[in-house]
GULOTI-333119 format. One record per residue: x, y, z of N, C-alpha, C in turn. Coordinates in steps of 0.2 Angstrom, whole numbers, plus 5000, padded with zeros to 4 digits. Example, Ala and Ser with C-alpha at 12.3 -4.5 7.8 and 13.67 -1.06 7.14 Angstrom:
<pts>
506649725039506249785039506649845039;506449895035506849955036506450005039;
</pts>
This chain:
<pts>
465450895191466050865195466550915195;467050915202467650955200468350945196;468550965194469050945191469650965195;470050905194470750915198471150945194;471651025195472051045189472751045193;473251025189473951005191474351065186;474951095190475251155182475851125183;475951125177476551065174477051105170;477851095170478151155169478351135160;478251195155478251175151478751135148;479451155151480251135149480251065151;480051055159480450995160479750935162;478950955164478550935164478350935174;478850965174478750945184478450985187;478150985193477651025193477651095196;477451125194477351205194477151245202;477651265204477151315211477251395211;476851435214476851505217477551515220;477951545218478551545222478351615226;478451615233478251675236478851735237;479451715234480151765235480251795228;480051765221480051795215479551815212;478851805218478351825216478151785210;478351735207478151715199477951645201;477851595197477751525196478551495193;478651455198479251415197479251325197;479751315194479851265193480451215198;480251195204480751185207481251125205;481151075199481651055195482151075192;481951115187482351155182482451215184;482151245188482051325191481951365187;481651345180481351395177480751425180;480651505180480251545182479851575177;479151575178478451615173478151655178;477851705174477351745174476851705175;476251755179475751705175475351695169;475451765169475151755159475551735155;476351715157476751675152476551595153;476351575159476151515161475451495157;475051535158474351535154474451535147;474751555144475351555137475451505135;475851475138476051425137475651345138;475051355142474551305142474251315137;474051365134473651365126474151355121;474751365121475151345114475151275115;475351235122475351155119474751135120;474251165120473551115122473251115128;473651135134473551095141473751015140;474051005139474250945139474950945141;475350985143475950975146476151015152;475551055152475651125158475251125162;474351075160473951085166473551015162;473450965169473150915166472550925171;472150905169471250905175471250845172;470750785179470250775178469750745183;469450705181468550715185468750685192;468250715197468250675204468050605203;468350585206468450495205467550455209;467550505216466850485219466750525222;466150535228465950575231465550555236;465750555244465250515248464650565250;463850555247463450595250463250605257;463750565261463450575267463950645273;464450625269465150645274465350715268;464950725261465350765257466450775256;466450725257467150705255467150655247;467650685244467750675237468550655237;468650595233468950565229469450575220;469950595223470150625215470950595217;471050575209471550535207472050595203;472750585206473150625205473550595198;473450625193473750635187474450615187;474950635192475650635193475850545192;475350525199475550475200475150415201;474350435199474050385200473750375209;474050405211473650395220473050445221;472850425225472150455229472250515232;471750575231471750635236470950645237;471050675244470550645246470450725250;469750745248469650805251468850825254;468650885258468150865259467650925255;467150955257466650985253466751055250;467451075257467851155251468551155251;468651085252469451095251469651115242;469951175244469951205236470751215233;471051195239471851185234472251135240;472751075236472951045243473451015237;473750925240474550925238474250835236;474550835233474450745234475050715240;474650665244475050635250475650605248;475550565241476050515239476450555235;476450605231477150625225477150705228;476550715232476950795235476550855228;476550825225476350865219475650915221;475850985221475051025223474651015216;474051015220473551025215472951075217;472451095212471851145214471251095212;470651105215470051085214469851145210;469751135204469551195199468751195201;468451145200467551155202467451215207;467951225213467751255218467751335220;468051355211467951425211467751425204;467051395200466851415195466251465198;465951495192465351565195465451595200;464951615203464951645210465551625216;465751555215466151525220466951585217;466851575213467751605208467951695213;468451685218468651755221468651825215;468751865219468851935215469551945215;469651935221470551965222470851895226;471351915226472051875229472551915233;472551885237473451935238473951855241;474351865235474851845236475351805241;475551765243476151765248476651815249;476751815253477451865250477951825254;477851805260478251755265478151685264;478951635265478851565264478651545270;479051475268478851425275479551435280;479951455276480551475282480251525287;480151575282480151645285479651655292;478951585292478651565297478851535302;479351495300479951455306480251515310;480451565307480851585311480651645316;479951645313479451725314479251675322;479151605322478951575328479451565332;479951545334480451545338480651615338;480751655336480851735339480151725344;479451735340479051755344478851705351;479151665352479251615357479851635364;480451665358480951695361480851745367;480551795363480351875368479751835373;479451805375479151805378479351775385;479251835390479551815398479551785399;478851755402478451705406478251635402;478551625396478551555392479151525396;478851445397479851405401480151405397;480751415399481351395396481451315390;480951265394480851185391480651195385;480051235385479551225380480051275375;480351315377480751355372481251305368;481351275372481851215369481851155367;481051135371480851055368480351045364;479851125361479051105356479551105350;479151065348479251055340478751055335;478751085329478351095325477851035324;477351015325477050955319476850955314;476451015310476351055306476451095301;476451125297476551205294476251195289;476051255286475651235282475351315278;475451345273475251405268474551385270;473851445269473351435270472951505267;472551505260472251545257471651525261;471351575265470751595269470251625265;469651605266469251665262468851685265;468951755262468851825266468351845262;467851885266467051935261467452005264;467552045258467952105258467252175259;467052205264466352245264466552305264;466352365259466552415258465952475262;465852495263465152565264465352615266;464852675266464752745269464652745273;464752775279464252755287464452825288;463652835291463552905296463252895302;463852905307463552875314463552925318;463052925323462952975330463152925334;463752925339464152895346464052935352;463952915357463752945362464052895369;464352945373464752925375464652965384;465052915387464752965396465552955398;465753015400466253055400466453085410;466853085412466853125417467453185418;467353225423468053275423468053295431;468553265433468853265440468953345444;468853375447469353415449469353415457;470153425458470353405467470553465470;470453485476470653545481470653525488;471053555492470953535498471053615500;470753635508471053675513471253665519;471253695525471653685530471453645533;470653585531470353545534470453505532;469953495526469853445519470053445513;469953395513470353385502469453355500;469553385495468953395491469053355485;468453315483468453305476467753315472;468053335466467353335461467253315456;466653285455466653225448465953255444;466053275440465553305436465353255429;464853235427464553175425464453235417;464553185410464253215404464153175399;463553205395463453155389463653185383;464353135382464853165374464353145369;464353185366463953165359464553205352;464353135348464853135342464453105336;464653125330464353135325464853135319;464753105313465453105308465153055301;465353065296465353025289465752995288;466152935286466652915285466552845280;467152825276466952765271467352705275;467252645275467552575274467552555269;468252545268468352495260468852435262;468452395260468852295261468852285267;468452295272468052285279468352205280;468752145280468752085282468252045284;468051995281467651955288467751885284;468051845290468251765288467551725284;467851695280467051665275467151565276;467751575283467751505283467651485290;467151415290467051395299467651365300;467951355294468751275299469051345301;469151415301469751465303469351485308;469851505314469551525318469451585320;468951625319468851705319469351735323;469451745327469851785332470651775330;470551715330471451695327471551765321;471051735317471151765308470951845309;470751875313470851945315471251965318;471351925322472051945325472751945323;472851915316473451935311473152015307;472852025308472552075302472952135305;473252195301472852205296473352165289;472952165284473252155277473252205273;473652215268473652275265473252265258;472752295258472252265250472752305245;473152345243473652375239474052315234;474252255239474352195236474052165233;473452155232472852105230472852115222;472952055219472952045212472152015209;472152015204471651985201471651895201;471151855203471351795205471651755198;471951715201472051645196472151595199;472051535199472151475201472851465202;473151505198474051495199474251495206;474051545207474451565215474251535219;473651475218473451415224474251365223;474451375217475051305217475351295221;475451245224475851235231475551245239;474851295239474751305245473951265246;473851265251473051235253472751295253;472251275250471251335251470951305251;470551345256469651325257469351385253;468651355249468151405245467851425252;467551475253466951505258466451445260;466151425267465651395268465151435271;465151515274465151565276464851605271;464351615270464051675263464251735267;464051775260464051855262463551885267;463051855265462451855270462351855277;462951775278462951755284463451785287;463851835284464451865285464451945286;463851975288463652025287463552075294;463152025297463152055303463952065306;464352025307464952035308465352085305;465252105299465352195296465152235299;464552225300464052295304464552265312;464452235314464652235321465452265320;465952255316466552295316466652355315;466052385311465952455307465852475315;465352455314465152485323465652505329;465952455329466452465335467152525332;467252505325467752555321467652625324;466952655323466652705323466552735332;466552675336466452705343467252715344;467852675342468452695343468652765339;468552765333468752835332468452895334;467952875338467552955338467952955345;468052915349468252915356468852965357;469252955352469752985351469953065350;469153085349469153145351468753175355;468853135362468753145369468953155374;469653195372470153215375470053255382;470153275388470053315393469353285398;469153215396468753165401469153105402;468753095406468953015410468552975411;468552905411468152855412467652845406;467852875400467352875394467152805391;466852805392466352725389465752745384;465952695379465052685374464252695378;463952745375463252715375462852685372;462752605371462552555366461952575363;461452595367460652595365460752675361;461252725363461052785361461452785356;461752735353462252735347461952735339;461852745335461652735329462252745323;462252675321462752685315462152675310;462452685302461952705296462352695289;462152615287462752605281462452625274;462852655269462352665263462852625258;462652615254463152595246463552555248;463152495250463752435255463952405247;464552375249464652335243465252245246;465152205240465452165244466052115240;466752115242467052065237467352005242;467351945236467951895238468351885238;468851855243469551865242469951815246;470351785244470651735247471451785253;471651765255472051785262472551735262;473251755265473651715264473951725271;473851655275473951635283474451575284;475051585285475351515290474951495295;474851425295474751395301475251355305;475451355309475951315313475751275317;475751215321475451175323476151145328;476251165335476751135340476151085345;476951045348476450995354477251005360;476851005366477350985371476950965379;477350935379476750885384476150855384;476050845380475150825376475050875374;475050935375474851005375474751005365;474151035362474251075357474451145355;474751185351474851235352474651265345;474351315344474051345336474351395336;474651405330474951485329474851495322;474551585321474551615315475051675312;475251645306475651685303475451755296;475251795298475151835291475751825286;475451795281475851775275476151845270;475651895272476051955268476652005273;476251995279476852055284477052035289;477151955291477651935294477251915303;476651985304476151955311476051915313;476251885320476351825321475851805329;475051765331474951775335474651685338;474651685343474451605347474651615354;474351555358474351555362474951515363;475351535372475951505374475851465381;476251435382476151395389476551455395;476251445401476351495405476951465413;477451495413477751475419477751515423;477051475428476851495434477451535439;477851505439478651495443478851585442;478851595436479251635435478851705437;478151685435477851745433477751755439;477551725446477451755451478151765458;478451735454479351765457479251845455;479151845447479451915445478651985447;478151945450477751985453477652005462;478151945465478251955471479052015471;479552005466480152075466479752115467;479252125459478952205459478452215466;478152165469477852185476478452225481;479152185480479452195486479752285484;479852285477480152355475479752405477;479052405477478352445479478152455484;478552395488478352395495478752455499;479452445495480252495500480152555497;479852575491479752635488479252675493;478652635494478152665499478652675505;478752635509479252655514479552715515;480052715510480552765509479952845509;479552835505479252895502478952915513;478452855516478352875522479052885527;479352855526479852885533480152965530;480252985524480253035522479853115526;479253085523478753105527478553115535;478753085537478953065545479453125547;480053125544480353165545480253235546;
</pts>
């Protein structure tokens, strides 16, 4: 069975969370602030009885994998499903962690941190709502958050060696005219490219409830930040354990290695045009793959306006903010019929010039 674990502050008893602005474990009561191995300290001098209280899941529906655990604080019900691995009690607020859902194998390698709150999300969204031209003005004014929410992802971190041959088809224009004709010439080639290079902490989402492209599209993270895990740093935020193996997460490494490799070789294809991959003539080649776990730190934002849902993600370490906006048709093709009209007198001007 899982064990429910609650951290409880040793001075005043109230419960304990990850502050993401001191980096330490705080006590939003008293505002006593811990380390975490002053925290862990401190639950072995009194026992665990006044700093972390566990105990067993209450029941477990076999059909629906949702479990039932009674929160220590206050006696009410939380209610989670098969990888819910850190979440809050609905009735006293109080975070709590499902300890069972990183024993063994399940238990991450690394963590990184929050580093950004819940403010610091609110206002990353209304900026990034702000810049954007073609969002209405309404929705600028009238969506409202319904959500928000800290969200420890888990992530399979893939390291390896790769030696790729990229082959690539290339072309090079050259233009001439005489007293007749204007000539052109297009000369066709097969770039070929060759290189060693490592990958180290490759990302790839190890959860189905996040949504791939979302969860890359906050990236990159700096693994420089990534601590050694503890339980502590779930206090106050939601996690999911991986439903996603390394196994089943693998190909999607190979598919990112791969495209990594076709863009950096590209890059030194300087003096062509129209360069495009050759898929079948590609060969990448991983050796001394390696693979770690890692939990991820993501705001989730959740707006509505007109029935309409809105999802937005927030990297919890650098502040990257991405989702989809509503579009004002109005504006955008006003400000595409100016740029018609500005293109149309430029042409003009450039022929009557010439006329001349």
């Amino acid at each position: 069975m899982s064990d429910l674990l609650e951290y409880k502050c040793p001075c005043c008893g109230g419960a304990v969370e990850f502050n993401s602005a001191v980096q330490r474990m705080k006590c939003p009561f008293c505002d006593t602030e811990f380390d975490i191995d002053e925290l862990k300290a401190a639950q072995e001098d009194l026992g665990n009885t006044a700093s972390e209280k566990e105990t067993e899941v209450k029941s477990v529906d076999e059909a629906t994998g949702m479990a039932v655990y009674v929160c220590q604080s206050c006696g009410g019900e939380i209610i989670g499903d098969g990888t819910t691995a850190a979440s809050s009690c609905p009735y006293c607020g109080n975070p709590v962690v499902m300890k069972g859902q990183f024993s063994g194998d399940l238990r991450p390698d690394l963590v990184i941190p929050f580093k950004l709150d819940k403010k610091a999300a609110k206002e990353a969204l209304k900026k990034h709502i702000g810049t954007k031209k073609f969002v209405p003005k309404i929705f600028k004014d009238e969506n409202h958050i319904d959500e928000i929410k800290g969200v420890y992802v888990p992530e399979w971190l893939f390291s390896a060696d790769v030696d790729a041959d990229v082959v690539y088809k290339g072309q090079k224009v050259r233009e001439w005219s005489d007293s007749e004709f204007d000539y052109v010439e297009t000369s066709c080639y097969d770039l070929f490219r060759n290189g060693k290079f490592s990958v180290d902490g490759l990302p790839v989402d190890g959860s189905s409830k996040m949504d791939d492209t979302l969860m890359e599209a906050v990236e990159p993270f700096d693994i420089k930040d990534a601590v050694e895990f503890s339980t502590a740093y779930l206090a106050g935020y939601v996690a999911d354990r991986y439903d996603v193996d390394s196994e089943q997460s693998k190909a999607r490494a190979e598919e990112r290695i791969t495209q990594s490799a076709i863009d950096t070789f590209m890059k030194t294809t300087n003096g062509y045009e129209n360069v495009s991959g050759i898929e079948d003539r590609t060969r990448i080649e991983l050796k001394n793959s390696s693979c770690r776990y890692a939990l991820y730190p993501v705001w989730l934002l959740n707006t509505s306006w007109k029935g309409e849902k809105f999802t937005f993600a927030m990297n919890g370490q650098t502040g990257k903010i991405v989702g989809d906006l509503p579009l004002d048709k109005n504006a955008f093709w006003k400000s595409v019929g100016v740029l018609t009209a500005i293109l149309g007198s430029a042409i003009y001007a450039i022929a009557w010039l010439i006329a001349r």
